[in-house]
ROVEX-51038 format. One record per residue (C-alpha): residue number from 1; x, y, z. Coordinates in nm, 2 decimals. Each point is the difference from the previous one (the first is absolute). Layout:
# residues N
+-----+--------+--------+--------+
: seq :     xx :     yy :     zz :
+-----+--------+--------+--------+
: NUM :      X :      Y :      Z :
...
+-----+--------+--------+--------+
# end
This chain:
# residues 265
+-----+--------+--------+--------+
: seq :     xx :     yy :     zz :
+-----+--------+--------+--------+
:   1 :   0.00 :   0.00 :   0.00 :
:   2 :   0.14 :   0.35 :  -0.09 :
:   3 :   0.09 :   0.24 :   0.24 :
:   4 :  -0.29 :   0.24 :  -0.04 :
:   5 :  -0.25 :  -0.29 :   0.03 :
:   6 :   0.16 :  -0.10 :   0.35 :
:   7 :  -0.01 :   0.32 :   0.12 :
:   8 :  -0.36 :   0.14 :  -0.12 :
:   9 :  -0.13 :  -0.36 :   0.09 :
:  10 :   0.17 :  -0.05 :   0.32 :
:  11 :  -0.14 :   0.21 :   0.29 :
:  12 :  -0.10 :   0.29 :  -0.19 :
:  13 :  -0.31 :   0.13 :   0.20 :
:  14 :  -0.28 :   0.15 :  -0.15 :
:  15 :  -0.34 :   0.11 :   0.06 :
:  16 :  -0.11 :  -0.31 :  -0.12 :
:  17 :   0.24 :  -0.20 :   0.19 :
:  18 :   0.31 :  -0.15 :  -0.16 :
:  19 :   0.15 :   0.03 :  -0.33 :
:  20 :  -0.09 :  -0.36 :  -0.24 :
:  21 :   0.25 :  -0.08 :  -0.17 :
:  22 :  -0.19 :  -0.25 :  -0.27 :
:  23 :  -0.22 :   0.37 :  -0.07 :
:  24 :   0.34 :   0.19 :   0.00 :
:  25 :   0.12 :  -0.27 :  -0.23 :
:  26 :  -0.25 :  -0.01 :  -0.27 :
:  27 :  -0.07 :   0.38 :  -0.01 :
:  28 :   0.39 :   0.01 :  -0.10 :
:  29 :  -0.07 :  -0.27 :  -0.23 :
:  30 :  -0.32 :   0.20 :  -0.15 :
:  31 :   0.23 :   0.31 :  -0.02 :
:  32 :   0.30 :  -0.19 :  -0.13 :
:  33 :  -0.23 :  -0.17 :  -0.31 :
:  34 :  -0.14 :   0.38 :  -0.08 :
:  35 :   0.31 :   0.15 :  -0.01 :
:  36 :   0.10 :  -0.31 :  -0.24 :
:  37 :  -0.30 :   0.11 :  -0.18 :
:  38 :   0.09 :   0.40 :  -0.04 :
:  39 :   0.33 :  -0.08 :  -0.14 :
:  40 :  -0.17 :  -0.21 :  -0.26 :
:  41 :  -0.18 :   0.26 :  -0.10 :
:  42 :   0.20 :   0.24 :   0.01 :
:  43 :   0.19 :  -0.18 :  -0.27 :
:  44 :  -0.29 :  -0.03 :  -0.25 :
:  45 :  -0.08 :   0.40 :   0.07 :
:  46 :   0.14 :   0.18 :  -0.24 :
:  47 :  -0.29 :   0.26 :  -0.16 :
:  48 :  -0.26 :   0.25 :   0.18 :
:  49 :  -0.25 :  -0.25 :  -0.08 :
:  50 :   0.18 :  -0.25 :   0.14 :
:  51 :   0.04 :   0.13 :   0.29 :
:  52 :  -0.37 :   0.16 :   0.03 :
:  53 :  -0.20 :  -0.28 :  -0.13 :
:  54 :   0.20 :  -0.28 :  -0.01 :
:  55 :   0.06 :   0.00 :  -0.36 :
:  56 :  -0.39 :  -0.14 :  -0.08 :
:  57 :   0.10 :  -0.34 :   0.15 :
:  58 :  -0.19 :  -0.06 :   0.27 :
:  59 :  -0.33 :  -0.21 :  -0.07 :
:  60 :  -0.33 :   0.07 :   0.18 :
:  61 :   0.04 :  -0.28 :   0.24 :
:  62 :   0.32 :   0.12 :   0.13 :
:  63 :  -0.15 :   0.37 :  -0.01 :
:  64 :  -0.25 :  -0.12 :   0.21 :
:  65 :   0.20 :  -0.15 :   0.26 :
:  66 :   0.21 :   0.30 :   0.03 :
:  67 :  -0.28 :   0.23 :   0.07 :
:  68 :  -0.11 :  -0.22 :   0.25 :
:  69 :   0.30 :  -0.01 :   0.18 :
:  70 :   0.04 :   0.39 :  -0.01 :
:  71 :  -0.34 :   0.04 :   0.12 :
:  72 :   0.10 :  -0.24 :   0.28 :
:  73 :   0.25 :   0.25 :   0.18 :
:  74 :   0.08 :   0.06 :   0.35 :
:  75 :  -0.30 :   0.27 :  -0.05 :
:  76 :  -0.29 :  -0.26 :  -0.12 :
:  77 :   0.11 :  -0.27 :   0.14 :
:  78 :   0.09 :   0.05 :   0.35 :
:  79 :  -0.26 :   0.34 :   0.08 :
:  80 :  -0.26 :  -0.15 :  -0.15 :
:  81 :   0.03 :  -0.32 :   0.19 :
:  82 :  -0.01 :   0.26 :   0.28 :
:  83 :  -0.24 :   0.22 :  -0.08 :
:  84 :  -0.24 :  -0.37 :  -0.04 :
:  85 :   0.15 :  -0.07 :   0.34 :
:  86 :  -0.05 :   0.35 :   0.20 :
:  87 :  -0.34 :   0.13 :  -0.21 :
:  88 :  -0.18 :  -0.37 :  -0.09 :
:  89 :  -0.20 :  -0.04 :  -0.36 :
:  90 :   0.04 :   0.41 :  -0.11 :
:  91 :   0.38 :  -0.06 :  -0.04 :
:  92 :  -0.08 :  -0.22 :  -0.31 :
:  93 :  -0.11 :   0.27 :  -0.16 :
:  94 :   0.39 :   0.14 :  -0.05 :
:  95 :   0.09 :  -0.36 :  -0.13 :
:  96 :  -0.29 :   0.07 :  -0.26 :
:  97 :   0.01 :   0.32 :  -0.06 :
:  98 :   0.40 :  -0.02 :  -0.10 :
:  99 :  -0.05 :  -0.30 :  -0.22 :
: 100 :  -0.30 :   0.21 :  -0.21 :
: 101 :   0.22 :   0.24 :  -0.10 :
: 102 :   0.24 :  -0.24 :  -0.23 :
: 103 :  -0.26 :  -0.06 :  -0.24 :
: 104 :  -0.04 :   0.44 :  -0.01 :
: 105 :   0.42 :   0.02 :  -0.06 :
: 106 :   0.00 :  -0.31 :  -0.23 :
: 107 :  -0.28 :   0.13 :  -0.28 :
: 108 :   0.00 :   0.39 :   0.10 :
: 109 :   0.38 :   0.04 :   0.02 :
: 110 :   0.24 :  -0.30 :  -0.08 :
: 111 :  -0.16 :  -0.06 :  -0.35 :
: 112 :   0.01 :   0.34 :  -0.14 :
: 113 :   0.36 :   0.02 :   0.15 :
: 114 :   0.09 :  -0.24 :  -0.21 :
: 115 :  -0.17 :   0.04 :  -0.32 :
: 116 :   0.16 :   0.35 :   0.04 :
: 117 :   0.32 :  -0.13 :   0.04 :
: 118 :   0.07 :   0.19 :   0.31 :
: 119 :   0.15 :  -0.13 :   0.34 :
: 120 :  -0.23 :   0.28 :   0.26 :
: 121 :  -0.21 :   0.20 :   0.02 :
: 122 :   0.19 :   0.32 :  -0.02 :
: 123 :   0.12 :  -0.12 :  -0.34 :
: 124 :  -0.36 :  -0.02 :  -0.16 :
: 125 :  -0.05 :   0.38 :   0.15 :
: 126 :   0.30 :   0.15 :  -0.10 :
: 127 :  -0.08 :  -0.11 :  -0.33 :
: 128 :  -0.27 :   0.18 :   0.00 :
: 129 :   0.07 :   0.28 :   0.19 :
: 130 :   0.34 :   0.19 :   0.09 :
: 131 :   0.24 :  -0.21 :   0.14 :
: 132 :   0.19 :   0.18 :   0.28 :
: 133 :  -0.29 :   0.08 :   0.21 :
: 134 :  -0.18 :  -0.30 :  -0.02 :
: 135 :   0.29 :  -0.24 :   0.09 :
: 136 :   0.09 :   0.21 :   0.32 :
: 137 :  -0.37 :   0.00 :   0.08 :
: 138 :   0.01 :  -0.42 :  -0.05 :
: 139 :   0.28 :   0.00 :   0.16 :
: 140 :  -0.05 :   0.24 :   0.32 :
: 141 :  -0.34 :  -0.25 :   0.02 :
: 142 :   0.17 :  -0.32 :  -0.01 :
: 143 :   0.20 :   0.08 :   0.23 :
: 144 :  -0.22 :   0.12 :   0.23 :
: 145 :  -0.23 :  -0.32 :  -0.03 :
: 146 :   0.27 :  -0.24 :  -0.01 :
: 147 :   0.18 :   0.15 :   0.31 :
: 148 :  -0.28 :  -0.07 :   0.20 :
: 149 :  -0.07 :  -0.32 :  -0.16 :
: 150 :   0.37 :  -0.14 :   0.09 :
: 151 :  -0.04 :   0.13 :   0.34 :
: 152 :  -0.30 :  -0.32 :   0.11 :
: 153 :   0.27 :  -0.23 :  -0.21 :
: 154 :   0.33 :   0.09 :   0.17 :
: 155 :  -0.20 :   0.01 :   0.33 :
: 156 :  -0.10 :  -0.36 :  -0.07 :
: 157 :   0.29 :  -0.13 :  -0.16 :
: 158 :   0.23 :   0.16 :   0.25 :
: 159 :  -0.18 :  -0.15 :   0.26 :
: 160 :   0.04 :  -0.35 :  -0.11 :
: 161 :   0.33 :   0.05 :  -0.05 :
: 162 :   0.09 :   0.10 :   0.35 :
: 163 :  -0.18 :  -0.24 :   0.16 :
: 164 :   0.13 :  -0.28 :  -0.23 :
: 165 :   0.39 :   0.10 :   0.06 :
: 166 :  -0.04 :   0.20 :   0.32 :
: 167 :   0.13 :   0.26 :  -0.18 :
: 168 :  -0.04 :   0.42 :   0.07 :
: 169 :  -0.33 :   0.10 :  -0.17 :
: 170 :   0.22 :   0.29 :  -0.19 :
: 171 :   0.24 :  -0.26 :  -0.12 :
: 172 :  -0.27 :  -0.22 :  -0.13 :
: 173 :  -0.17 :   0.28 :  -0.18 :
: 174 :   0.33 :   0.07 :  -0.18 :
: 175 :   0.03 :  -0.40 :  -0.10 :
: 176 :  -0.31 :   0.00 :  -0.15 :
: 177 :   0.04 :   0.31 :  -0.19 :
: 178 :   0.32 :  -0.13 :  -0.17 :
: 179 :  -0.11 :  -0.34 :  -0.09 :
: 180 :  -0.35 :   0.19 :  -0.15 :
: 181 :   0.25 :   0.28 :  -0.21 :
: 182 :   0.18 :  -0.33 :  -0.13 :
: 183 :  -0.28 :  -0.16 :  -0.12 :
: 184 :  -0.12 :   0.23 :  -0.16 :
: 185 :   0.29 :   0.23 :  -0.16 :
: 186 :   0.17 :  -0.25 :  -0.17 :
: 187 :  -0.26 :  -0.26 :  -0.07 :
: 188 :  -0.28 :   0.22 :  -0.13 :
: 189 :  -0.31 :  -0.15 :  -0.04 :
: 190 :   0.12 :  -0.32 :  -0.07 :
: 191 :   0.12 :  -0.09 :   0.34 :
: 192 :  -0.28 :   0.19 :   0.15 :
: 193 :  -0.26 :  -0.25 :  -0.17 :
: 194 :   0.19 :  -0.29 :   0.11 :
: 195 :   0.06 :   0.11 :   0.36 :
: 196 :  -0.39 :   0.08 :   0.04 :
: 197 :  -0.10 :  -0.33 :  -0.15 :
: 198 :   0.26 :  -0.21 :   0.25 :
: 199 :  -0.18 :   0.26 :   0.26 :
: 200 :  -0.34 :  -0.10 :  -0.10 :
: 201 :   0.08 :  -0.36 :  -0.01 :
: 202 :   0.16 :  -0.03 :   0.34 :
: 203 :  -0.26 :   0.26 :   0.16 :
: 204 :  -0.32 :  -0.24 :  -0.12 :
: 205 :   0.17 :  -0.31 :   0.10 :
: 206 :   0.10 :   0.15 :   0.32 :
: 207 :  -0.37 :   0.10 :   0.04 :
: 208 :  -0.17 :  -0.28 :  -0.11 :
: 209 :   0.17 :  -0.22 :   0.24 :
: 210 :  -0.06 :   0.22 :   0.29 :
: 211 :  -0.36 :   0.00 :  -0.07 :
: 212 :  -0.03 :  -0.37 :  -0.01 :
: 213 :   0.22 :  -0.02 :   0.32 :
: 214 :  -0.24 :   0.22 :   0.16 :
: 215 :  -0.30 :  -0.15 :  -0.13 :
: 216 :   0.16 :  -0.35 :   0.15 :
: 217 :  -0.07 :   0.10 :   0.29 :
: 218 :  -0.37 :   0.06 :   0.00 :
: 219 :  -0.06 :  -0.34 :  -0.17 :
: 220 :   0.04 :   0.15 :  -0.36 :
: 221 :  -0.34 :   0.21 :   0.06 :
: 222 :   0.00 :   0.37 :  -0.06 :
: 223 :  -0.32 :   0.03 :   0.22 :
: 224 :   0.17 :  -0.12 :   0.29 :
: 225 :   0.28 :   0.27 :  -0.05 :
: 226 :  -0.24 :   0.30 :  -0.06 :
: 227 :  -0.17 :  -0.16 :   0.30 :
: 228 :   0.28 :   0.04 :   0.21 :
: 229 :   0.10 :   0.31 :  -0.16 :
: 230 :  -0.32 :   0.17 :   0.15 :
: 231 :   0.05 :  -0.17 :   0.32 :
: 232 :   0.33 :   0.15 :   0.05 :
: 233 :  -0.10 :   0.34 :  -0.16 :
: 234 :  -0.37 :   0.03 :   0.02 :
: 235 :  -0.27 :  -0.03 :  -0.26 :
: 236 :   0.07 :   0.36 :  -0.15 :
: 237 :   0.37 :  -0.12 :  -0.18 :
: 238 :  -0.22 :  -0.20 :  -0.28 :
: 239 :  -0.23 :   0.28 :  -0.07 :
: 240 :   0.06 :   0.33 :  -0.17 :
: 241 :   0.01 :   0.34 :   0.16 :
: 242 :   0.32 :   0.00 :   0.22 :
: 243 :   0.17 :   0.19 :  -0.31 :
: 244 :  -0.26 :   0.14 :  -0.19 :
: 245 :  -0.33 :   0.14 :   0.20 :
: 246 :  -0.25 :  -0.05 :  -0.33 :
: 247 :   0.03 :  -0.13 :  -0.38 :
: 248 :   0.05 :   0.36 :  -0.14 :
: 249 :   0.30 :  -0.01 :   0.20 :
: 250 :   0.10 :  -0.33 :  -0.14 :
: 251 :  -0.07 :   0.09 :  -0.36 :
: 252 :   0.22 :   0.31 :   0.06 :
: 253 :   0.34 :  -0.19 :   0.13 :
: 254 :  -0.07 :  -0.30 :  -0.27 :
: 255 :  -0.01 :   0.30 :  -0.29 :
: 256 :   0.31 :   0.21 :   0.16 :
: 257 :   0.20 :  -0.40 :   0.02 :
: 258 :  -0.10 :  -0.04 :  -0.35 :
: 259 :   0.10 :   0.31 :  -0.16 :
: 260 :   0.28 :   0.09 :   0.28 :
: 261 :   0.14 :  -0.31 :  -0.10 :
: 262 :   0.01 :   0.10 :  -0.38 :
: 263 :   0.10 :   0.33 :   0.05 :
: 264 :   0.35 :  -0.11 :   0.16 :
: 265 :   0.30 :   0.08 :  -0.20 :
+-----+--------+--------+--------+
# end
């Protein structure tokens, strides 16, 4: 065993007890295989297309998968899972509302991107319109939206870092921002696909073998978990309201997901 896996998996405390050195293990592995992956592609990048859309190669199935697994960040995944946990049946409705909103970028934006020939969408309106100020307004935007955006990732990615190594929750942040700046500057959208689709892969694995292990032990019934669900957190955390107060309400934060969710640079 190397030297780092001794000491992160020896007596490292944490809050949630002490490093594991099997998770320490194949989260190196998982980083060591994308890495693997980036310098693949950054080998077969060599045009702006390349590099923006992957050259045209990637089929729908593998699309798919990617978009899945980018949809399934530390965001989605873990806050929603929260937000079920903490508000009951109104937290679905950011699972939902998220998931609308692909179909809204696929025909409304993606497609005309393409058949344009462009790579954003400050390219289609400096086209159009002069150039200068509409690619600092796009810009001064996206930066804006995406600041705030990596904030809830870093948090959560920072996070499992620390309390996976025992690390300072600075240091971590840093980690993770290298290994993302990697990925992504010199394998394009090549290794991006590919590192979302191992992502989705592991992540619905991962979560379809916690469900069944947690359906185990209720006699593989869901009744009998909702039934001890509402023992243990009253009646009110399989009902509605504890977000939302009324359907208007509901309507409202399922059309700002969808359209939020389009509108993101």
């Amino acid at each position: 065993m190397s030297p780092l896996l001794e000491s992160a998996g020896s007596k490292t405390a944490t809050s949630l007890g002490e490093s594991n050195a099997t998770a320490i293990a194949w989260f190196l592995g998982f980083v060591a295989i994308t890495l693997g992956i980036t310098y693949w592609a950054a080998r077969r990048t060599r045009t702006t297309q390349e590099y923006f859309a992957a050259g045209g190669s990637v089929s729908a199935l593998q699309n798919g998968f990617a978009l899945a697994g980018d949809y399934m960040s530390a965001a989605s995944f873990l806050g929603i899972a929260g937000l079920v946990a903490t508000s009951g049946f109104d937290g679905l409705i950011y699972s939902v509302g998220w998931l609308v909103g692909w179909p809204v970028i696929t025909f409304l934006i993606a497609e005309p991107l393409r058949n344009l020939g462009k790579y954003t969408f400050a390219d289609v309106v400096a086209y159009r319109l002069r150039q200068r100020p509409v690619r600092i307004a796009a810009a001064a935007s996206t930066l804006t939206v995406v600041t705030f955006y990596l904030i809830a990732q870093m948090v959560g990615a920072g996070n499992l870092i620390r309390l996976m190594f025992g690390l300072e929750y600075e240091v971590a942040i840093v980690l993770v921002g290298v290994v993302m700046l990697v990925y992504v500057l010199f394998g394009g959208m090549i290794a991006t696909t590919w590192v979302q689709i191992i992502k989705a892969i592991l992540l619905l694995v991962g979560a379809s073998i916690l469900a069944v292990m947690v359906l185990a032990k209720f006699g593989m019934n869901p009744l009998a978990l909702f039934a001890a669900a509402s023992k243990q957190y009253g009646p009110a955390v399989m009902a509605p309201g504890k977000l939302v107060a009324n359907p208007l309400e509901a309507i409202s934060l399922g059309i700002a997901l969808m359209f939020g969710c389009a509108g993101l640079p």
